[in-house]
MIPA-511180 format. One record per residue (C-alpha): residue number from 1; residue in one letter; chain; x, y, z. Coordinates in nm, 4 decimals. Layout:
N
<site nr="NUM" rest="A" kette="A" u="X" v="Y" w="Z"/>
...
END
This chain:
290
<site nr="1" rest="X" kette="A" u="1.5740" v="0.5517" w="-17.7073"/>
<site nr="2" rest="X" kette="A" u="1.7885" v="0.3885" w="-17.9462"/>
<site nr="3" rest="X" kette="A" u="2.1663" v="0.3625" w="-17.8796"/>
<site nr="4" rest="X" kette="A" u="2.2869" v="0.2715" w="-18.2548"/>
<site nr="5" rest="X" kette="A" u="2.3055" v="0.6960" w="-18.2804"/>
<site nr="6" rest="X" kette="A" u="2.5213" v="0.7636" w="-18.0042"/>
<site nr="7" rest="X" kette="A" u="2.8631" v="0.7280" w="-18.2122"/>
<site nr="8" rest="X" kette="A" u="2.6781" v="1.0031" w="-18.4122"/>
<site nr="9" rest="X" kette="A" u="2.5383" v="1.2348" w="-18.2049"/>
<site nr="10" rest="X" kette="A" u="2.8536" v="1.2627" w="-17.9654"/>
<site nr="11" rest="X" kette="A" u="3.0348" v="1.4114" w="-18.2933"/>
<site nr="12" rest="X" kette="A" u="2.8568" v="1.6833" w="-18.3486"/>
<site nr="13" rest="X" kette="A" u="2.8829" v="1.8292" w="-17.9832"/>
<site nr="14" rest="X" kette="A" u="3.2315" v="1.7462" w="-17.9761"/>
<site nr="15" rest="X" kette="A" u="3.2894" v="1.9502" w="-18.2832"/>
<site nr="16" rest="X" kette="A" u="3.1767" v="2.2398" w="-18.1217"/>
<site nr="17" rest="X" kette="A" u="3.3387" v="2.2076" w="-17.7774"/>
<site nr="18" rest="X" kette="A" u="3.6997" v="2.1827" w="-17.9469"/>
<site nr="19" rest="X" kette="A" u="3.6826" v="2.5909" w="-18.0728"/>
<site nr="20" rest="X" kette="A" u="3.5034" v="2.6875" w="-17.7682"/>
<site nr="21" rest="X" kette="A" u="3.8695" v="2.5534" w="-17.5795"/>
<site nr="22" rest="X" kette="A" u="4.0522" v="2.7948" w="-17.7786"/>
<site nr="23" rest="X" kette="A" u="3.8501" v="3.0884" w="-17.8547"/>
<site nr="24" rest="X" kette="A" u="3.9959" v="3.3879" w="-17.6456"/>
<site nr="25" rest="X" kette="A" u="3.7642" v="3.6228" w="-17.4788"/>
<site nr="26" rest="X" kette="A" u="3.5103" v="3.3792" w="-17.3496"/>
<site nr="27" rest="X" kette="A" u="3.3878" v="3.3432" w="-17.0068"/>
<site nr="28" rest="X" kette="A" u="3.6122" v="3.1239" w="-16.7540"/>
<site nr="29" rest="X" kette="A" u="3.3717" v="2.8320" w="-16.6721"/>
<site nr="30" rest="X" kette="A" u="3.4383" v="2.5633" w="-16.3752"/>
<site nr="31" rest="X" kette="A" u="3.2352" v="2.2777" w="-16.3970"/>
<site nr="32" rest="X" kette="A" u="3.1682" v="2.1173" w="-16.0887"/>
<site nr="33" rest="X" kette="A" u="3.1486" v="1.7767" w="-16.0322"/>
<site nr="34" rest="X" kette="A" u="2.8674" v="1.7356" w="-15.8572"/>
<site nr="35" rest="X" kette="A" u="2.6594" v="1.8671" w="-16.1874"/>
<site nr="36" rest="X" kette="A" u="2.8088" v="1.6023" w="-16.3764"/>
<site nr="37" rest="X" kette="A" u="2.7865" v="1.3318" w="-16.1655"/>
<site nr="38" rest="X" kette="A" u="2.3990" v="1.4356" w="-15.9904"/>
<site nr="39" rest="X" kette="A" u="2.2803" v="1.5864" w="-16.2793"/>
<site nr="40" rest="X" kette="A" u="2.4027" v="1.4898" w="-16.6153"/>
<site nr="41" rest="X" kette="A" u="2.5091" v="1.1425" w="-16.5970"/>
<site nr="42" rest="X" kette="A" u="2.1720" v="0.9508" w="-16.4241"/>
<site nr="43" rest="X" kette="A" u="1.9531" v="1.0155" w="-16.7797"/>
<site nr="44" rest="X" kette="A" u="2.2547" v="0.8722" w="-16.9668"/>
<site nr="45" rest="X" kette="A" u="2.2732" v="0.5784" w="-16.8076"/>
<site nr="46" rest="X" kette="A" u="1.9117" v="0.5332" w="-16.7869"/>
<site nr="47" rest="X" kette="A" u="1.8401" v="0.5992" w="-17.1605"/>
<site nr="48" rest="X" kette="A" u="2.1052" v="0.3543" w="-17.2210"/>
<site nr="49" rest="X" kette="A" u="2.0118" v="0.0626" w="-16.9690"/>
<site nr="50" rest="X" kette="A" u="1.6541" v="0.0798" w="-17.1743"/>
<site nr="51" rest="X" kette="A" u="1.8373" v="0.1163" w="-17.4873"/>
<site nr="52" rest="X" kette="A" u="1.9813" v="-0.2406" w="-17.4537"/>
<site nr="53" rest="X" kette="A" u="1.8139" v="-0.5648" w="-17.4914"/>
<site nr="54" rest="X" kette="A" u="1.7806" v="-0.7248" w="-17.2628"/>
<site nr="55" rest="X" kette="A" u="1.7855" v="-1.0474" w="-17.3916"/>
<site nr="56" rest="X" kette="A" u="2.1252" v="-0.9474" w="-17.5569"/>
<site nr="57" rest="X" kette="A" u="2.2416" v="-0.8705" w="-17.2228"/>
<site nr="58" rest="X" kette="A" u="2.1423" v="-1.2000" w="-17.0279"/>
<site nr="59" rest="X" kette="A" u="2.3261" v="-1.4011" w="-17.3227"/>
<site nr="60" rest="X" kette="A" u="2.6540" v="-1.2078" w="-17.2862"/>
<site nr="61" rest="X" kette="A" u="2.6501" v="-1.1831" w="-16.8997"/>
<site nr="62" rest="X" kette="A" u="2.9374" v="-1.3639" w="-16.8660"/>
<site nr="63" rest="X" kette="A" u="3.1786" v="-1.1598" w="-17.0653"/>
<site nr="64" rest="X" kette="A" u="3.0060" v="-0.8370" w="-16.9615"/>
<site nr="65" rest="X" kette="A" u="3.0635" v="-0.9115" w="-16.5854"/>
<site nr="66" rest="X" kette="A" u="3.3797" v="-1.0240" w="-16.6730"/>
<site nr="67" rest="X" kette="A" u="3.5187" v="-0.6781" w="-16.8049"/>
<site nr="68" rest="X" kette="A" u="3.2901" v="-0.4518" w="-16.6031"/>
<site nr="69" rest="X" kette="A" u="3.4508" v="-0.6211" w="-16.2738"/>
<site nr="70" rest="X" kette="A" u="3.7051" v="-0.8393" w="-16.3199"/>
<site nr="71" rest="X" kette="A" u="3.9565" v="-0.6471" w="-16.5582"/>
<site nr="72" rest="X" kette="A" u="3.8411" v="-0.3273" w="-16.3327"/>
<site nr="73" rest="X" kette="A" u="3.9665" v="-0.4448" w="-16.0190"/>
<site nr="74" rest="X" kette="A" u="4.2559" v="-0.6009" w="-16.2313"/>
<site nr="75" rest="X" kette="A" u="4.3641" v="-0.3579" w="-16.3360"/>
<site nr="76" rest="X" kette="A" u="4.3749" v="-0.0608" w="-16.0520"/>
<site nr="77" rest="X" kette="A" u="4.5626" v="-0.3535" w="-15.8226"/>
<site nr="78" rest="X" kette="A" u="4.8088" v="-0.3792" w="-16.1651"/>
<site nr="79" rest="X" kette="A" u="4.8538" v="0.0166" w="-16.1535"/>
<site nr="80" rest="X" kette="A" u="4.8933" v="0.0184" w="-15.7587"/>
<site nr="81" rest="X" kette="A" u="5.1502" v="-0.2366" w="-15.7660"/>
<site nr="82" rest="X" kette="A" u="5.3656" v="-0.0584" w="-16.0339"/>
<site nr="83" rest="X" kette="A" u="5.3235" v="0.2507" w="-15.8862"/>
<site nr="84" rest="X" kette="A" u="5.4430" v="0.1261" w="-15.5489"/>
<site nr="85" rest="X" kette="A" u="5.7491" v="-0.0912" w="-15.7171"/>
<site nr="86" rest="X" kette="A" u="5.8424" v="0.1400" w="-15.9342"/>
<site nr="87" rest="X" kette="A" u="5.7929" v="0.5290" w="-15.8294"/>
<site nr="88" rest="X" kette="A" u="5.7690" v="0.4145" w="-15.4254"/>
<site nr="89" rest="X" kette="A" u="5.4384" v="0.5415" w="-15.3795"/>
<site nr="90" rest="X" kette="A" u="5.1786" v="0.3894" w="-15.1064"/>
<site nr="91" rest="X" kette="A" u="5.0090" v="0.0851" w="-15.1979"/>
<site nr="92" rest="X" kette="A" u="4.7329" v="0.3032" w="-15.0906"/>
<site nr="93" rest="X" kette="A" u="4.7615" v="0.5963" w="-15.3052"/>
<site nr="94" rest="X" kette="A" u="4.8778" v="0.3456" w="-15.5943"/>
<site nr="95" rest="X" kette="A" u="4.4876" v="0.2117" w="-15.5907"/>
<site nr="96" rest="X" kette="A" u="4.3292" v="0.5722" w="-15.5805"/>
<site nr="97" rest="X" kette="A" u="4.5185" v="0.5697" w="-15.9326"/>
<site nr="98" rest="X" kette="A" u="4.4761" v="0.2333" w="-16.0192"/>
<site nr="99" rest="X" kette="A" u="4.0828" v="0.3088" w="-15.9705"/>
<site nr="100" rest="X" kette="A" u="4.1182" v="0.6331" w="-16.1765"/>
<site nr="101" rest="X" kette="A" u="4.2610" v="0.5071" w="-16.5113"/>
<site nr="102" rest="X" kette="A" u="4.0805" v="0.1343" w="-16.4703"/>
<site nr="103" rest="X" kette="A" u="3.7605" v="0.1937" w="-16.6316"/>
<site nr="104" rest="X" kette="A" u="3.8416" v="0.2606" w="-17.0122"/>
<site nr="105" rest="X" kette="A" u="3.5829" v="0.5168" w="-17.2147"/>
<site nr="106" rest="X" kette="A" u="3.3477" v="0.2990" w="-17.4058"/>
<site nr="107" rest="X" kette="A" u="3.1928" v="0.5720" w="-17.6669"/>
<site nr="108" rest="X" kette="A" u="3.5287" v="0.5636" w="-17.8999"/>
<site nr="109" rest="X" kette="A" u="3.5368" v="0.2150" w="-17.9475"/>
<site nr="110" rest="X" kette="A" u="3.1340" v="0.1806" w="-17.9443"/>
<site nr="111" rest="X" kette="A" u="3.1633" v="0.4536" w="-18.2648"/>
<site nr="112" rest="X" kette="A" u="3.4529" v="0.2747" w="-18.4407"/>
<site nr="113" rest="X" kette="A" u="3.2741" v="-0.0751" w="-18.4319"/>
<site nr="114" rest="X" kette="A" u="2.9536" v="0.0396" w="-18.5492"/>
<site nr="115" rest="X" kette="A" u="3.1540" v="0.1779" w="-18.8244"/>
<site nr="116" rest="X" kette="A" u="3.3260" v="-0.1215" w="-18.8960"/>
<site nr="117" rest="X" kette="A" u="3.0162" v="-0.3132" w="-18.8783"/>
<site nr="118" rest="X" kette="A" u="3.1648" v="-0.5181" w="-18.6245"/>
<site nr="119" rest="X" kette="A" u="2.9773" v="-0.8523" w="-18.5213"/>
<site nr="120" rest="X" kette="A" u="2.6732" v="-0.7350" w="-18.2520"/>
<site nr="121" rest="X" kette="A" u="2.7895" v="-0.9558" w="-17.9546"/>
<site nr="122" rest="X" kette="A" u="3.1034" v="-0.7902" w="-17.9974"/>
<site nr="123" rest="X" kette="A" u="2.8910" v="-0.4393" w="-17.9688"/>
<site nr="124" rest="X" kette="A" u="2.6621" v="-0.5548" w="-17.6930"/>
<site nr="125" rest="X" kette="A" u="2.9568" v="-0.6631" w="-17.4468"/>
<site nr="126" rest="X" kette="A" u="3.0772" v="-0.2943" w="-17.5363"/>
<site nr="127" rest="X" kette="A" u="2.8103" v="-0.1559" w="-17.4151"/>
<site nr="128" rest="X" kette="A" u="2.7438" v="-0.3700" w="-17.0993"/>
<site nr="129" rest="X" kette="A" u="3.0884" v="-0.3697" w="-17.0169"/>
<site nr="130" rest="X" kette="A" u="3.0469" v="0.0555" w="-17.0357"/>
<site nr="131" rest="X" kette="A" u="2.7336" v="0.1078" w="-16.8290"/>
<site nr="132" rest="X" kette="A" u="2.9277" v="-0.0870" w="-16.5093"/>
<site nr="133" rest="X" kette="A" u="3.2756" v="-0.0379" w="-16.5035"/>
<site nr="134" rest="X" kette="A" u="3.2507" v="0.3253" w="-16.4004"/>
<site nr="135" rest="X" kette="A" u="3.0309" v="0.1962" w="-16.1001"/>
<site nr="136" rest="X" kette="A" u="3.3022" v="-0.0705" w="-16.0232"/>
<site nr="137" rest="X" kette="A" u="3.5852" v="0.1853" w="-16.0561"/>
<site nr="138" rest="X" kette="A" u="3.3838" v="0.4566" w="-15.8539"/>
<site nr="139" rest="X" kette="A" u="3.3378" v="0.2118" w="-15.5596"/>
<site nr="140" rest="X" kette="A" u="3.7328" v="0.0813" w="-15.5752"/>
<site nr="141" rest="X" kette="A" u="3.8373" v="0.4925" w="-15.5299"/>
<site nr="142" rest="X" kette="A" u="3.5822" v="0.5638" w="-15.2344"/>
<site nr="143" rest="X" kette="A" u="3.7813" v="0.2164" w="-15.0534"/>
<site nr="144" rest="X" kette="A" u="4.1119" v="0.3348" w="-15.1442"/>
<site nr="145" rest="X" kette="A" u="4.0317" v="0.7361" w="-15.0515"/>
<site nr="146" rest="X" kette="A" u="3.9097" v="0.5754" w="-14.7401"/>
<site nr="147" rest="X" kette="A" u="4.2495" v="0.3908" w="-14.7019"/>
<site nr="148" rest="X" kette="A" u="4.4553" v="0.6972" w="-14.7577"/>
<site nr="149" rest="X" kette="A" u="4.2505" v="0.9038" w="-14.5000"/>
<site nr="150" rest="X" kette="A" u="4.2226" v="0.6515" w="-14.2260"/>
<site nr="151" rest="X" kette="A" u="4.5589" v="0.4801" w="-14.2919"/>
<site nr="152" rest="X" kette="A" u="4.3260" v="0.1379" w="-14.2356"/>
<site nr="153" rest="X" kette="A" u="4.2372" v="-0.1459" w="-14.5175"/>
<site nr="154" rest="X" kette="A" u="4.0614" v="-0.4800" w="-14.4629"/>
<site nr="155" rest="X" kette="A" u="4.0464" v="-0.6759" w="-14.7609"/>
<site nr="156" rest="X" kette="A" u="3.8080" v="-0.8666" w="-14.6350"/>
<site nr="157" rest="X" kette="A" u="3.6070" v="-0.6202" w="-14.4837"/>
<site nr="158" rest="X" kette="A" u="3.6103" v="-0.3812" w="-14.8164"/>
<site nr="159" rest="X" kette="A" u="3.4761" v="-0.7312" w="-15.0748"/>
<site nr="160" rest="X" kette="A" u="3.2305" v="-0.7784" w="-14.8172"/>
<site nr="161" rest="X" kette="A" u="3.1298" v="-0.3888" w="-14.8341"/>
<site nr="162" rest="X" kette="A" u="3.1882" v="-0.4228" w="-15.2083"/>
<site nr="163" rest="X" kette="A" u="2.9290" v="-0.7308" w="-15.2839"/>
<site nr="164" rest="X" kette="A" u="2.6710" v="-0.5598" w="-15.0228"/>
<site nr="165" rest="X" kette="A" u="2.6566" v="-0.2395" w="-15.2364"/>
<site nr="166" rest="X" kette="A" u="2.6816" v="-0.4258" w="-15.5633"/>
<site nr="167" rest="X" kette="A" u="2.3893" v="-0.6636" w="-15.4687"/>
<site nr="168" rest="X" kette="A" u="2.1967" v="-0.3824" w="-15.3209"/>
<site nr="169" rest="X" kette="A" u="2.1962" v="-0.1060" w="-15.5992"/>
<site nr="170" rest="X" kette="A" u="2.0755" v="-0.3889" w="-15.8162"/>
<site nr="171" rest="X" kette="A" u="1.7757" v="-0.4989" w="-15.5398"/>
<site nr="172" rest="X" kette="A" u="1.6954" v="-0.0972" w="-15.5299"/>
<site nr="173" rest="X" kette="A" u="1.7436" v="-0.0251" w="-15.9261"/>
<site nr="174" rest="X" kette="A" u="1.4681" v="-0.3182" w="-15.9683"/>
<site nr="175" rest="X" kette="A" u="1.2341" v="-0.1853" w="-15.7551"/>
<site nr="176" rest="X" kette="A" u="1.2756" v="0.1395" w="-15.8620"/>
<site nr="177" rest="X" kette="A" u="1.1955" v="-0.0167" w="-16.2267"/>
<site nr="178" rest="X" kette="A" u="0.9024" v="-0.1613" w="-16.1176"/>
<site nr="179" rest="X" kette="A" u="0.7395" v="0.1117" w="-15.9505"/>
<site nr="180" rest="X" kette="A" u="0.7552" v="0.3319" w="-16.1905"/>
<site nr="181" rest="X" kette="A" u="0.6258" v="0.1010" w="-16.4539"/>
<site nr="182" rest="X" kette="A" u="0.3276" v="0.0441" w="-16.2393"/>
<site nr="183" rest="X" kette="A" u="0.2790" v="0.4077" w="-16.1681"/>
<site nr="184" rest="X" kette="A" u="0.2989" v="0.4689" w="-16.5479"/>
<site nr="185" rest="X" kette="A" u="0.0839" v="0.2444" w="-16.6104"/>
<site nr="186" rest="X" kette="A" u="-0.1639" v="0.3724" w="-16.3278"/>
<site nr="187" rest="X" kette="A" u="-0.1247" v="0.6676" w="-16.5013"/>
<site nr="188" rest="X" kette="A" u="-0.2266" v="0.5762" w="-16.8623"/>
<site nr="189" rest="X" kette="A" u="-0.1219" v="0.9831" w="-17.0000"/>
<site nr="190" rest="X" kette="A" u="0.1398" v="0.9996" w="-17.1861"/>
<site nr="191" rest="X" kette="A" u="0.2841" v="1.2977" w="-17.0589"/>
<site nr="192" rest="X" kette="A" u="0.2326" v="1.2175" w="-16.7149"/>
<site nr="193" rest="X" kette="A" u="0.4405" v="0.8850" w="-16.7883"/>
<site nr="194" rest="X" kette="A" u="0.7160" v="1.0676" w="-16.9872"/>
<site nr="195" rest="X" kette="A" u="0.7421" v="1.2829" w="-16.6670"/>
<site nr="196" rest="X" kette="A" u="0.7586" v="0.9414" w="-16.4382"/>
<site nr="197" rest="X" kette="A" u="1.0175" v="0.8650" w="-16.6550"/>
<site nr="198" rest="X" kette="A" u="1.2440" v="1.1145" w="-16.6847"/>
<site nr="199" rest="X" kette="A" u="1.2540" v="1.1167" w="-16.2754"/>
<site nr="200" rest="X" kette="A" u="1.2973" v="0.7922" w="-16.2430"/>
<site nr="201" rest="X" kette="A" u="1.6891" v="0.8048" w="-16.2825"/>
<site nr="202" rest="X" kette="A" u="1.7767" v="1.0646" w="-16.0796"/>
<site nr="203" rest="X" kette="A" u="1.5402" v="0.8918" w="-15.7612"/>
<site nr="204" rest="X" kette="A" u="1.7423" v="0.5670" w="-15.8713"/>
<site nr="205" rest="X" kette="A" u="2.0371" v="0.7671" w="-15.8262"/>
<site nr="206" rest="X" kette="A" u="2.0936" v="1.0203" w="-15.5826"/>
<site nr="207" rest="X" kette="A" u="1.9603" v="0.7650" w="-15.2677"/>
<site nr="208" rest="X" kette="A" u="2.2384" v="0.4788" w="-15.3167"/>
<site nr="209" rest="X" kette="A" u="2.4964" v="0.7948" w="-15.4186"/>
<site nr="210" rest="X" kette="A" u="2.3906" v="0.9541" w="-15.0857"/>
<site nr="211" rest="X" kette="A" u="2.4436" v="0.6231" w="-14.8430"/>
<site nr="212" rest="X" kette="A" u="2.7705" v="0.5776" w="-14.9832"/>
<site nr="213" rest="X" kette="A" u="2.7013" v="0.3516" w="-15.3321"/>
<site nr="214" rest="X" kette="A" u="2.7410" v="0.4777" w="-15.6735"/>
<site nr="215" rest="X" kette="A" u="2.3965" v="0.4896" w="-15.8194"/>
<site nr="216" rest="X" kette="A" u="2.5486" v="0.3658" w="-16.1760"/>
<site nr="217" rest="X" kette="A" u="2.4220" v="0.0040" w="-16.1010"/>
<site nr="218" rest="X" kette="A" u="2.0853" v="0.1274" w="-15.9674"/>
<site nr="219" rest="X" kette="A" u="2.0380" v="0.3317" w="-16.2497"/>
<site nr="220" rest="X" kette="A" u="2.1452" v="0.0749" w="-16.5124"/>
<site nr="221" rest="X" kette="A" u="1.9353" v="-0.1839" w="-16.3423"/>
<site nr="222" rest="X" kette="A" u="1.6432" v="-0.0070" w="-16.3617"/>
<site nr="223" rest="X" kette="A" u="1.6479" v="0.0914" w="-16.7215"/>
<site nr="224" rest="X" kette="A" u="1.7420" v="-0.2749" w="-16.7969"/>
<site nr="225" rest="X" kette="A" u="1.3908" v="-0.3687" w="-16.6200"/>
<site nr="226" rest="X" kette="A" u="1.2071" v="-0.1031" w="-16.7867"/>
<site nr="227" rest="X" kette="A" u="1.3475" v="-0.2511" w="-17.1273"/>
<site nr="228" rest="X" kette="A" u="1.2910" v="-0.5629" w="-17.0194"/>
<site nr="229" rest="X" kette="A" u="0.8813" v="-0.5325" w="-16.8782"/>
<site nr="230" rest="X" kette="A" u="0.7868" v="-0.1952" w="-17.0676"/>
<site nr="231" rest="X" kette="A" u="0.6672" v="-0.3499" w="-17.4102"/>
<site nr="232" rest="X" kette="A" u="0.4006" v="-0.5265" w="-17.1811"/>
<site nr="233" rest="X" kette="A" u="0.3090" v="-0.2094" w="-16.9734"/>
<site nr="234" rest="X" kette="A" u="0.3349" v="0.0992" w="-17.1468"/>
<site nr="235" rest="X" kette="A" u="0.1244" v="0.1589" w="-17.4779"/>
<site nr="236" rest="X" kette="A" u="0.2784" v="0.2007" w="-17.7876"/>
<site nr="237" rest="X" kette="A" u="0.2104" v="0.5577" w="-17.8203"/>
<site nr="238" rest="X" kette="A" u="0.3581" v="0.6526" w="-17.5447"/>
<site nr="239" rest="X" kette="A" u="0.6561" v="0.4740" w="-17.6183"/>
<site nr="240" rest="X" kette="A" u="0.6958" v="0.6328" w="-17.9596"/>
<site nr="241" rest="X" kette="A" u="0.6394" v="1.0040" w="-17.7891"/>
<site nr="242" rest="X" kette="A" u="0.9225" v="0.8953" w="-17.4935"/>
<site nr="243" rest="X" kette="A" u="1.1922" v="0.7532" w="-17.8175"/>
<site nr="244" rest="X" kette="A" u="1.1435" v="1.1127" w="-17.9335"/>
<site nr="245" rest="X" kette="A" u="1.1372" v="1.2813" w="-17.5995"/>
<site nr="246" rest="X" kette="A" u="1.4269" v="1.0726" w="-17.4860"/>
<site nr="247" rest="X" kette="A" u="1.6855" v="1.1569" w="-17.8057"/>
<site nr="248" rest="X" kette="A" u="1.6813" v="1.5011" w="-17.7612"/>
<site nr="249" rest="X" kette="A" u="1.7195" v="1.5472" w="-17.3787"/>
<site nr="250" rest="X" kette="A" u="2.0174" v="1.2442" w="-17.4600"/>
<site nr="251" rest="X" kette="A" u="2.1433" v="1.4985" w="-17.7116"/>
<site nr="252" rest="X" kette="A" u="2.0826" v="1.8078" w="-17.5598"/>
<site nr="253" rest="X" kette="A" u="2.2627" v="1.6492" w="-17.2089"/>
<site nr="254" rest="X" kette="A" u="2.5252" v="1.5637" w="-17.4365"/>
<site nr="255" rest="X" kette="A" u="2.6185" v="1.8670" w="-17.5648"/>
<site nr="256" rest="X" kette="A" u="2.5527" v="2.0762" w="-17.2904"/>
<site nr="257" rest="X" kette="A" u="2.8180" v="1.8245" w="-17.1269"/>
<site nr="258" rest="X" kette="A" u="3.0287" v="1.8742" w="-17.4046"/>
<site nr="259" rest="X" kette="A" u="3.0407" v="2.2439" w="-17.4451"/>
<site nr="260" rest="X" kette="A" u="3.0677" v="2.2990" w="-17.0868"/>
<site nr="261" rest="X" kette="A" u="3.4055" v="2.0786" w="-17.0677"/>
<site nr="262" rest="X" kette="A" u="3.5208" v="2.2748" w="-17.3810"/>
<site nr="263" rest="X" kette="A" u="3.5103" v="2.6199" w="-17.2222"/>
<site nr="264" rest="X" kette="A" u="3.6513" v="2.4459" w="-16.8683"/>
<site nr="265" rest="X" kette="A" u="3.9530" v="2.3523" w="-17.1139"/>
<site nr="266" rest="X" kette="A" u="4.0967" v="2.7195" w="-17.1464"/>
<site nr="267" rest="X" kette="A" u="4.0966" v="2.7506" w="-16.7318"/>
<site nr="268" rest="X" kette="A" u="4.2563" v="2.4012" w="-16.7013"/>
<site nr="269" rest="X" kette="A" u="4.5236" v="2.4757" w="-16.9319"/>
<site nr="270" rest="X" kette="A" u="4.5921" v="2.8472" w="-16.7650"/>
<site nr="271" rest="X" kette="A" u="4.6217" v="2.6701" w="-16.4724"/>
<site nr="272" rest="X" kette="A" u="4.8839" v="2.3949" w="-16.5740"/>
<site nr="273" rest="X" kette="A" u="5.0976" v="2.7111" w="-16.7547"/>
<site nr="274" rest="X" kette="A" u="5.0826" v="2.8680" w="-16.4078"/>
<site nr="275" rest="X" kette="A" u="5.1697" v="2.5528" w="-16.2551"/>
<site nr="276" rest="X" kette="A" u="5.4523" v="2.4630" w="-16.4837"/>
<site nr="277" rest="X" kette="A" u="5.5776" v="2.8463" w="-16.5034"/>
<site nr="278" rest="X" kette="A" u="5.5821" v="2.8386" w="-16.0920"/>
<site nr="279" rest="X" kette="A" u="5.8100" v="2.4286" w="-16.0894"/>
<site nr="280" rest="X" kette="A" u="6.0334" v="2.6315" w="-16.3684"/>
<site nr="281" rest="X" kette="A" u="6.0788" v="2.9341" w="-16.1777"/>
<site nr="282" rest="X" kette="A" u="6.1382" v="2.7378" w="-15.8359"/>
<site nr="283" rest="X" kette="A" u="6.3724" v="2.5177" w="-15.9988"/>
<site nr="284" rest="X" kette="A" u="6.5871" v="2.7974" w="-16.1512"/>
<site nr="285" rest="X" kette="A" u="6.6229" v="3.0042" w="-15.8294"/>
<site nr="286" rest="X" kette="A" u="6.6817" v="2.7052" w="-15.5868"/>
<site nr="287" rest="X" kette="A" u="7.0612" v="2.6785" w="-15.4824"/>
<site nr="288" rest="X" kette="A" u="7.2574" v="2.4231" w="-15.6638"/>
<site nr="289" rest="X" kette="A" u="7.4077" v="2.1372" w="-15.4564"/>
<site nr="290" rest="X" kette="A" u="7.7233" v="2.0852" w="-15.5229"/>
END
């Protein structure tokens, strides 16, 4: 599971979602979220976590935890606060947004300094920084959807709720880490561990995602342990068989994800023609005030 090929990889699935967006005659696909977020994204973020080094990653904490929370909750209160002065929007509904655009995409950047053969710190606080600000930005828009539904918002209450979840996803990814190493290691057949291991995100996962958490943390926490403790527990062949096994289901997810938001393109731009055709049309026929 080596990360220095993601840049790479993610091309060539791009490539082949962009004609599938304009290729008439194809199949209407909506992607649901729940695939995405259940079923795609847990193996990512596990194959990186144990991608990293951890040793990398303890050194450049500081920055890391920097972006991946501070700039993130920086930045949605900057976007809620010039929403609300400017357009006149809720607070409220200003920090749904804020939460939205906060958490920049890390592969772009991660691809274009690997190119440019950019220092490594500068690469591993890239892809730190990417493996936790989703989880901080997914957490800000459940507080401020909760806001905008209730019409309630304790500060205090929500950075209390806030560290809680953040402190426990980490506790649980941990302990997810190191059962599974010990069951893998209990195991001692390498196909029964690769198995261990490719469930091992998704139970990481789905249980903080269904009390109300994110799972991101979880999930990156527990491939950070497994990168950190595996060398010592799982035998070398093994690990070579689970590098192999672990590119292609990284690849093959990432395509699949690819393609499938290619095809969802042609229905998403239908519907904003329909959209815009309807505000047009509405506009036109609406009696002038003079």
């Amino acid at each position: 599971m080596r990360s220095g090929r993601a840049g790479s990889t993610l091309l060539h699935p791009f490539c082949s979602s962009s004609p599938a967006a304009l290729t008439p005659g194809l199949p209407r696909i909506e992607l649901a979220p729940e695939l995405v977020l259940l079923g795609i994204l847990p193996p990512l973020i596990y194959s990186a976590g144990v991608a990293m080094s951890w040793r990398e990653f303890r050194f450049n904490l500081r920055p890391i935890t920097l972006l991946a929370f501070g700039c993130v909750v920086f930045t949605t209160c900057a976007v809620a606060l010039a929403v609300h002065g400017l357009l006149g929007m809720p607070l409220a509904v200003g920090f749904v947004l804020g939460a939205i655009v906060a958490p920049p995409d890390v592969v772009a950047p991660l691809a274009i300094a690997r190119r440019l053969g950019l220092p490594r710190r500068i690469v591993v606080v890239l892809e730190g920084e990417g493996l936790a600000n989703d989880a901080t930005a997914l957490i800000l828009y459940r507080f401020a959807v909760a806001a905008v539904s209730t019409g309630l918002f304790s500060f205090g209450q929500a950075a209390g709720t806030f560290a809680l979840i953040v402190v426990g996803e980490i506790g649980y990814g941990i302990g997810i880490g190191w059962l599974s190493l010990r069951l893998r290691r209990w195991a001692r057949d390498p196909r029964v561990e690769i198995t261990l291991s490719l469930m091992t995100p998704y139970v990481t996962f789905w249980v903080p995602e269904h009390v109300g958490g994110s799972g991101v943390l979880a999930t990156m926490a527990a491939g950070l342990f497994v990168s950190w403790n595996g060398p010592l527990l799982i035998p070398a062949a093994t690990r070579l068989q689970g590098i192999f096994f672990w590119d292609l289901i990284v690849y093959l997810l990432e395509g699949f994800d690819f393609l499938l938001t290619g095809l969802q393109a042609q229905t998403l731009l239908e519907r904003t023609k329909t959209l815009h055709c309807a505000t047009w049309c509405s506009l036109s026929w609406s009696p002038r005030r003079w």
